[in-house]
N, C-alpha and C positions, 0 to 999 in steps of 0.2 A: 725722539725715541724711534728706533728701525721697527716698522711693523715686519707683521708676520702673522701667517697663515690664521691664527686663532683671531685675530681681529677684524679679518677682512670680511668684508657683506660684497653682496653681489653685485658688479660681476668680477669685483677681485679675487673672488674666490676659484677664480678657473687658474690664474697663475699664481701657483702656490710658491713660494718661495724655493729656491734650490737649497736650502740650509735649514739643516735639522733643530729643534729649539726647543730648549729648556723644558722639562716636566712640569707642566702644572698643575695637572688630573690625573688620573685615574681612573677607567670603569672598570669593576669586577666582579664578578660572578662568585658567591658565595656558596655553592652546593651543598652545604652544610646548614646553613642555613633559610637556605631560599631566597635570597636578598641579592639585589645591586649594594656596594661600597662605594665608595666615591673616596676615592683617599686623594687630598686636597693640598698643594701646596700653603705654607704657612701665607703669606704674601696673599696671595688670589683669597684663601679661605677668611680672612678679615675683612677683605673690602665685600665677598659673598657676605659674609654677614651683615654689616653692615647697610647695604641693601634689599635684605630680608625684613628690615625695620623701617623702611623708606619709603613710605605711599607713593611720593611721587616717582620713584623707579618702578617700583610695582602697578602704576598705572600702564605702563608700556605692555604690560601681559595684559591689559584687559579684557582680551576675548578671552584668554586662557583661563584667568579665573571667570569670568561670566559662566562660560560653557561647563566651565566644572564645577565651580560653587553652587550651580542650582544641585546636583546632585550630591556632592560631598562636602559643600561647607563652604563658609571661608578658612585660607589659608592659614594655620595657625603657626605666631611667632614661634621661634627658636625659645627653649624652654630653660631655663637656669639649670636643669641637671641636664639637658640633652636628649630628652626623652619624650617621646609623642608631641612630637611637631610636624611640620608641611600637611597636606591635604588628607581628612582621615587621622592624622598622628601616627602617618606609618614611617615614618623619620628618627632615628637616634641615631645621637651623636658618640662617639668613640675615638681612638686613637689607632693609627696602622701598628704592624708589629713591624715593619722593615723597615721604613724611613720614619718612625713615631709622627707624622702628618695628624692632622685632623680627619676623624673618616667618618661620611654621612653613610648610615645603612640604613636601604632601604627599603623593608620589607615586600616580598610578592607574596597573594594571597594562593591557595591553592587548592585543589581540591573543587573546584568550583564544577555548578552546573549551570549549562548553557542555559541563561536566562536574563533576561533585562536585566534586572537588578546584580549582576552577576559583572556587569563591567564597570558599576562606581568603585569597587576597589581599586578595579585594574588602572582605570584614568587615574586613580588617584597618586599609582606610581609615576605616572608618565608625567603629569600636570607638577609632580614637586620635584621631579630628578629636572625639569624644564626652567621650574625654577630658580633652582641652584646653580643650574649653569649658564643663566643668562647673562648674570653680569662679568662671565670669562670674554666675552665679546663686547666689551666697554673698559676693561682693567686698564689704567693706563700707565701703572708703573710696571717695570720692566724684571722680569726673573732671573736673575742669576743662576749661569747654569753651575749646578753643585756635583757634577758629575755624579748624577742621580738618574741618569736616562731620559730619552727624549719623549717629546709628543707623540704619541702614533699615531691616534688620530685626535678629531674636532667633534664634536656632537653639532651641529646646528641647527635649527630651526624646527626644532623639537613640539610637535604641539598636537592637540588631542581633543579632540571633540564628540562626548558619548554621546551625541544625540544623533551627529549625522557618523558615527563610526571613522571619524574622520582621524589620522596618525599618523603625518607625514613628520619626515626629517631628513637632512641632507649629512654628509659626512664628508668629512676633508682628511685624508689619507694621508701620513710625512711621507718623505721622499724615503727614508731610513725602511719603514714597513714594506713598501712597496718594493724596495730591494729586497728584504727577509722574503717575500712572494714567490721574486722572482728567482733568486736562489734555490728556492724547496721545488719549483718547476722545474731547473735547470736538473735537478736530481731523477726526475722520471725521462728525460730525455724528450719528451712529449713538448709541442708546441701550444697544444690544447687540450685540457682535460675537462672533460664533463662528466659529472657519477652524483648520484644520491646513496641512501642508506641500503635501499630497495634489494633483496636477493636478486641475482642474476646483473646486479651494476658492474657490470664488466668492470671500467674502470676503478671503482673503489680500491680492490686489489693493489695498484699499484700508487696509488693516490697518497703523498707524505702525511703520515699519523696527525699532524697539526689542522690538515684540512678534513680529514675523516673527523678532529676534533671540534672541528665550529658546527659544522651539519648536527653530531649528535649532540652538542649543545643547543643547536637551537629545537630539535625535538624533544630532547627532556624538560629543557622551558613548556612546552608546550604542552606535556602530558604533566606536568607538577601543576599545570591550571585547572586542565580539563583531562584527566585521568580516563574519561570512559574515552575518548578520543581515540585509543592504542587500539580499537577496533574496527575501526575508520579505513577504507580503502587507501586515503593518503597518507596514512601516518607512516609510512617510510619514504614511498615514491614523491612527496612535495618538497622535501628537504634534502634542496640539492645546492650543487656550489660549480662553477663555470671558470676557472682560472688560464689564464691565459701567459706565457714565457714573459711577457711584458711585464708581469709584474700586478694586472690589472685582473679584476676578479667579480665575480657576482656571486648574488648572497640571493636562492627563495626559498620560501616559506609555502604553506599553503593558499590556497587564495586563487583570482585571475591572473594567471602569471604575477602572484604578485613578490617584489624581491627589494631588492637594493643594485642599480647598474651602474657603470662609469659614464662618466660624460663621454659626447659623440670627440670630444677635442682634447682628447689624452697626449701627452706629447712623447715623444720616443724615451724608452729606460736610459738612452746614454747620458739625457740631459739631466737626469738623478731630481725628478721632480719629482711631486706626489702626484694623487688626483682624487676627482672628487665622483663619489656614491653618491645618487639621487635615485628617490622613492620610483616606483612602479604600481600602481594599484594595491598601495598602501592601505588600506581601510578600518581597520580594524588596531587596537591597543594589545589585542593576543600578539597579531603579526609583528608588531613595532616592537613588545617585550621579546621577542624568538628572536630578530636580527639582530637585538643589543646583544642577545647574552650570546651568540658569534661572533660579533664584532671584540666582546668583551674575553672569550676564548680566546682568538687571536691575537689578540694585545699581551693577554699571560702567559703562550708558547712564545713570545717574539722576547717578551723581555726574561722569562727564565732560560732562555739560550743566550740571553748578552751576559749574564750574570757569571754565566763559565767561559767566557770569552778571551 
């Protein structure tokens, strides 16, 4: 079987494949509902399931449930109607409306106030979206592409710890998005563009509406948790976005400089590879929920422009 990018562990994950490959996932951003979807190839969404019933595969998360089942539980099975499963039971099951997939939704709590007890829900997204996508990095039969659109990106090493605010995760970029990037740069004629949401961001101005769209994606994540926050000295100026002609980009949030950066060994756009996001002073499941639902913006402007292609 030809690997590829979704399967490789470290340090194959620095040469990603030149060749773009088959759909298997989906993350999306539901504003309507407040939720991540996860709309799941037929193929990958059995052998997930299947795994979800598995002790012994579910031993391999066991810091993941240790660290979160003292706060929210054990994991609970995949339920006969689809409804209130993974950690919490913030999990139902559903079907897409564009490719009719399997789609896992999964609820964000909102509304919260800054308190202890205020981030067992939030782990509890992080800890089951972790779950379902672990065994995409084990699948070993192969996806046929259905001319359904490509991977954008990878989720990896997704993992959450309420105790010590711990929320790292790494991202494997296709080579196809990082074109779409690089393209939308090519538009401002600019070789670097840095801007947050902040009045007076010079740059936002000119900044292609898809990248002004991740930034205020990841701030409405952010104030749909924690609502008194929009009073907050960073609630404009921490949500910012660094992209670069190459194609290569950074994602922060609030925090110590904390964001999503490219690796130091990104290789030149001509060779039409991807690259890979690693964590920065990740710390927190606020911060971890705010960079999905950018990463998850980007993915729904990249592929509603292939759509009219």
């Amino acid at each position: 079987m030809k690997e590829h990018f979704l399967y490789h562990t470290e340090p194959l994950a620095y040469y990603l494949d030149s060749q773009d490959f088959p759909l298997h996932y989906r993350l999306i951003l539901d504003d309507t509902l407040k939720a991540f979807a996860l709309e799941i190839h037929p193929i990958l969404f059995d052998f997930i399931k299947s795994h979800l019933t598995n002790l012994e595969t579910l031993k391999n998360l066991g810091f993941l449930f240790e660290a979160v089942g003292k706060h929210c539980g054990p994991f609970q099975p995949m339920t006969e109607d689809g409804t209130s499963w993974g950690f919490n039971g913030c999990c139902t099951l559903s079907q897409s409306l564009y490719r009719h997939w399997p789609q896992v939704i999964i609820k964000i709590p909102g509304s919260l106030d800054e308190s202890e007890d205020c981030w067992t829900p939030l782990a509890a997204v992080s800890a089951s979206l972790a779950t379902i996508l672990y065994p995409s990095n084990i699948l070993e039969t192969e996806i046929p592409d259905e001319a359904l659109g490509c991977q954008s990106f990878h989720i990896q090493n997704l993992t959450v710890d309420p105790e010590m605010h711990g929320a790292s995760f790494n991202v494997l970029v296709s080579p196809a998005l990082r074109q779409y990037v690089a393209q939308k740069m090519k538009t401002t004629g600019c070789q670097e563009l840095f801007f947050s949401l902040a009045p007076g961001s010079g740059n936002l101005d000119i900044a292609p509406k898809v990248f002004r769209d991740v930034i205020q994606a990841m701030r409405n994540m952010h104030l749909h948790i924690f609502p008194k926050d929009i009073t907050r000295e960073y609630a404009m100026w921490d949500f910012k976005m660094l992209v670069r002609d190459s194609g290569t980009f950074h994602l922060s949030v609030p925090g110590d400089a904390c964001g999503l950066d490219p690796d130091y060994c990104v290789s030149p756009l001509e060779r039409n590879v991807g690259l890979k996001l690693s964590p920065h002073n990740l710390d927190s499941v606020l911060q971890q929920l705010c960079l999905l639902a950018g990463l998850a913006t980007l993915e729904d402007c990249f592929e509603s422009e292939l759509k009219f292609l």
